[in-house]
N, C-alpha and C positions, 0 to 999 in steps of 0.2 A: 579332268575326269578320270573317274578308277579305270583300272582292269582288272574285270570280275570273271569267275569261273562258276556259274550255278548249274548244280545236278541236281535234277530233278524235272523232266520237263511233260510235268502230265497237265490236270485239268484246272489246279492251283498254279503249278509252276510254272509254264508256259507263259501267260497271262503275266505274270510278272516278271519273267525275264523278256518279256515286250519290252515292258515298261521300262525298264534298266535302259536298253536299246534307245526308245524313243527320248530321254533324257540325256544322252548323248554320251553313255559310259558302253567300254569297249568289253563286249561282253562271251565271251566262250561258253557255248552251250553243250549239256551233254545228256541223251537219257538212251534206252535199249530201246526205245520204237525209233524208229528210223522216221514214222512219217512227222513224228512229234518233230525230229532233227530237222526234217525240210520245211517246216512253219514255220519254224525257229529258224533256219537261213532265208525266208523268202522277207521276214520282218524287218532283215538285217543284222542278224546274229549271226557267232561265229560258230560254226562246227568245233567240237572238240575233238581232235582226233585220238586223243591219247590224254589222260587224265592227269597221269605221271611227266609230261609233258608241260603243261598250260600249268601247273600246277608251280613252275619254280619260275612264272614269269607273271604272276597277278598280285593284287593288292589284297583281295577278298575273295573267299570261298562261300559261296550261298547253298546248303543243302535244302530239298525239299521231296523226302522220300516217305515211304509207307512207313516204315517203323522204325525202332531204335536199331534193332540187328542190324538193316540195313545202312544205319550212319555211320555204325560203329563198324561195317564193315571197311564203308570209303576211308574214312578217315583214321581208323587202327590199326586193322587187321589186313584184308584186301587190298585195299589200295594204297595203305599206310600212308595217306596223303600228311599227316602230322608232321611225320618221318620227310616228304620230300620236298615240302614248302621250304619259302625261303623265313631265317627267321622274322617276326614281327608282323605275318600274316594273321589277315583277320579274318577270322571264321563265324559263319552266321547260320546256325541250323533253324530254318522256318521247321522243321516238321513237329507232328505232336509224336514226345516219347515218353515215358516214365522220368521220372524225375530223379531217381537215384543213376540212370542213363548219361541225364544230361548234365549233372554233378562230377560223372567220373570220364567225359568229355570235359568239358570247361578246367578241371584240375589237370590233366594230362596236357591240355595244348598250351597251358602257361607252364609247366614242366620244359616241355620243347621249344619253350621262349614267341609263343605265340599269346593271340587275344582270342576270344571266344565270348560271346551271346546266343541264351536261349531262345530266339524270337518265335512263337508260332505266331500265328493268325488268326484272327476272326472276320468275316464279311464274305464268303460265299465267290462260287466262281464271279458272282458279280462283282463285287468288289475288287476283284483281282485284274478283273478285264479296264475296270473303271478305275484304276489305281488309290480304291477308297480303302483298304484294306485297313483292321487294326492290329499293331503288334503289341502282345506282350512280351518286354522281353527283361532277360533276366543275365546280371553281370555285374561287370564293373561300368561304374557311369561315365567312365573318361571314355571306354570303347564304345560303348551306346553315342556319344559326342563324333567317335570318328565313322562312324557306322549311318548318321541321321541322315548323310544325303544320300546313299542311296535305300535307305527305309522309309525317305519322305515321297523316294520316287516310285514306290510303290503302295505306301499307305495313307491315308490318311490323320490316323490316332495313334502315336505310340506313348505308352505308358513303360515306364521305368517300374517294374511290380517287384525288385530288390536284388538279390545277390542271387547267384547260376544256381539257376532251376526254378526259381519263381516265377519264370515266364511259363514252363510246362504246368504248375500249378495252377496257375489263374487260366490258364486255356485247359485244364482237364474238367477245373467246375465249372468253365463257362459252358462246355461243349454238353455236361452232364444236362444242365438246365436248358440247354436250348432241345434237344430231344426230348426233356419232359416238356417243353411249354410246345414242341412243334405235334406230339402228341392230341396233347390238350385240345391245340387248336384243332386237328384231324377230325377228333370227337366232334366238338360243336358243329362246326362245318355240316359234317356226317350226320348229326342230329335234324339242323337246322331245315337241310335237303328233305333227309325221311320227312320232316312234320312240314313239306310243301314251300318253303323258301327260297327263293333265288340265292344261292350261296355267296355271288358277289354283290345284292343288297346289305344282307348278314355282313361280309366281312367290312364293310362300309359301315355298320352302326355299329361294331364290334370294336374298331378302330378308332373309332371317337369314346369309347365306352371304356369301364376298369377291366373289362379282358382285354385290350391293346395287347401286341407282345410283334417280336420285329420277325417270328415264322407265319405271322399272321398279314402283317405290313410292308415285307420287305419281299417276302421270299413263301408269300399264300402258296398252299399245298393244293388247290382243289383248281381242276383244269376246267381254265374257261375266264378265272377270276381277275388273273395278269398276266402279263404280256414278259418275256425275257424272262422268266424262271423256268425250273425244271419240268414243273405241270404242266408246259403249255408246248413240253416237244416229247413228251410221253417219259417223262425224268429221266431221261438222260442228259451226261455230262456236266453234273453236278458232284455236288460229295454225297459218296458210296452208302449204300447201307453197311458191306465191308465198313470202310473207314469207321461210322459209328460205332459199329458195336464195340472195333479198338477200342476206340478213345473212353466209352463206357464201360471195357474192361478196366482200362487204367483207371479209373473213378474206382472203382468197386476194391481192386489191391489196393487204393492209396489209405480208400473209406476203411476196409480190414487192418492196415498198417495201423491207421490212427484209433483206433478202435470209435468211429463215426459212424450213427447211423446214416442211411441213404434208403429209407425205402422207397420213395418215389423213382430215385436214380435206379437199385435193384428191378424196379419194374418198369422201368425203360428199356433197361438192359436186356428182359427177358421175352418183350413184346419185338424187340429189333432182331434176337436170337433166331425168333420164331419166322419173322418175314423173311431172314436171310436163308434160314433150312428151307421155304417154299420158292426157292430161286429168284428173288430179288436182289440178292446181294450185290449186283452191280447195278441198283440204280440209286436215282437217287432219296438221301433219306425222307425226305417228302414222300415219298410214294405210299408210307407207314400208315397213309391215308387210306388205302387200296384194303390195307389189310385190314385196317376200323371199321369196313365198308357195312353197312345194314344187311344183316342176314334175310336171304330171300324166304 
């Protein structure tokens, strides 16, 4: 089994440095809440006392933080963990960043005689708890080879989506779409309710129906409808409204870069903007439902 060092231990990360753990890899954990640190020792995990430390005695570094600044801190600048590994360390950043980020990461740690993949994630704090998660990830395919057991021990699906940075690309348009379709789904719901519907009949024939979609199946936004998602503990402890509108800013510079239209995405982006200026910003983006709601 490895020995692993993942920072990052929030609402995604945590969840899967379980899972690392329950797999039976030796794992050092690290993040600034402390209570995150004591879930993370009571599962079996290892405290990391010092980053610089644990850092020139592991096989693999798993990041999973809020932004690029932030990875580029651990890993360049601040923590210059690049600089303190040993060579031939394998580096694994799940988080969602820009993609010209994760290009001048990936080139830098094979500079310093290391390996590097873009891997983020798709499947929700569920997926993460349930180790069904999907990575896309992006590199070399011999590291993606050395890297599988423990990506298998936290996901389910990994896709090889090409050379560093294609994993931040296929996870910016996935994340774009899944906010238009969870959107979507808010509306109907939201309609369904006004015009007298039981909303979990609705998402029942919706789901056998051509509006299927997996915000609707997976991860229904309308409290009452399922059980274990965000709606049904007042969305909390899911992924942020924060988090979204990131990820749909990084859509919109990449959509400007390539010069691609996005209007649907522009209008996700502007509808999440708005829920987060009216203090939702820490919950979760389901909630987007709250703001669709039927004016009185």
């Amino acid at each position: 089994m490895s020995r692993v060092l993942f920072i990052g231990l929030g609402n995604m990360g945590l969840p899967m440095a379980k899972n690392l753990v329950k797999a039976g890899h030796h794992v050092f954990g690290f993040d600034l809440s402390e209570l995150a640190m004591e879930n993370f020792s009571k599962a079996g995990g290892f405290r990391s006392i010092s980053l610089n430390t644990e850092i020139k005695d592991v096989d693999f570094v798993i990041t999973m933080l809020p932004s690029g600044k932030l990875v580029s801190d651990v890993l360049l600048e601040k923590n210059a963990l690049f600089k303190e590994a040993r060579e031939g360390t394998t580096f694994i950043d799940s988080s969602t960043i820009d993609v010209d980020t994760a290009k001048r990461l990936a080139q830098t740690a094979l500079e310093r005689g290391h390996f590097m993949l873009d891997a983020p994630v798709s499947g929700g704090t569920g997926g993460a708890a349930l180790g069904t998660l999907t990575f896309m990830v992006g590199g070399n395919i011999a590291t993606l080879e050395r890297a599988r057991p423990l990506l298998e021990a936290m996901g389910k699906n990994l896709f090889h989506a090409g050379e560093a940075g294609t994993g931040q690309i296929a996870k910016v348009c996935n994340n774009m779409l899944l906010a238009i379709h969870m959107i979507g789904t808010s509306e109907a719901l939201n309609l369904g309710k006004a015009l007298g519907m039981d909303p979990k009949v609705l998402s029942e024939i919706m789901s056998k129906s051509s509006g299927s979609n997996w915000s609707l199946n997976t991860y229904n936004p309308y409290p009452g409808v399922m059980e274990n998602v965000p709606a049904s503990r007042d969305y909390a402890g899911g992924f942020t409204v924060d988090l979204m509108n990131k990820d749909l800013g990084l859509a919109a510079e990449s959509a400007l870069r390539s010069k691609t239209p996005i209007p649907l995405g522009h209008g996700a982006m502007d509808l999440y903007r708005v829920h987060a200026q009216m203090g939702s910003k820490h919950l979760d983006f389901s909630s987007i439902i709250q703001f669709l709601r039927p004016l009185d």
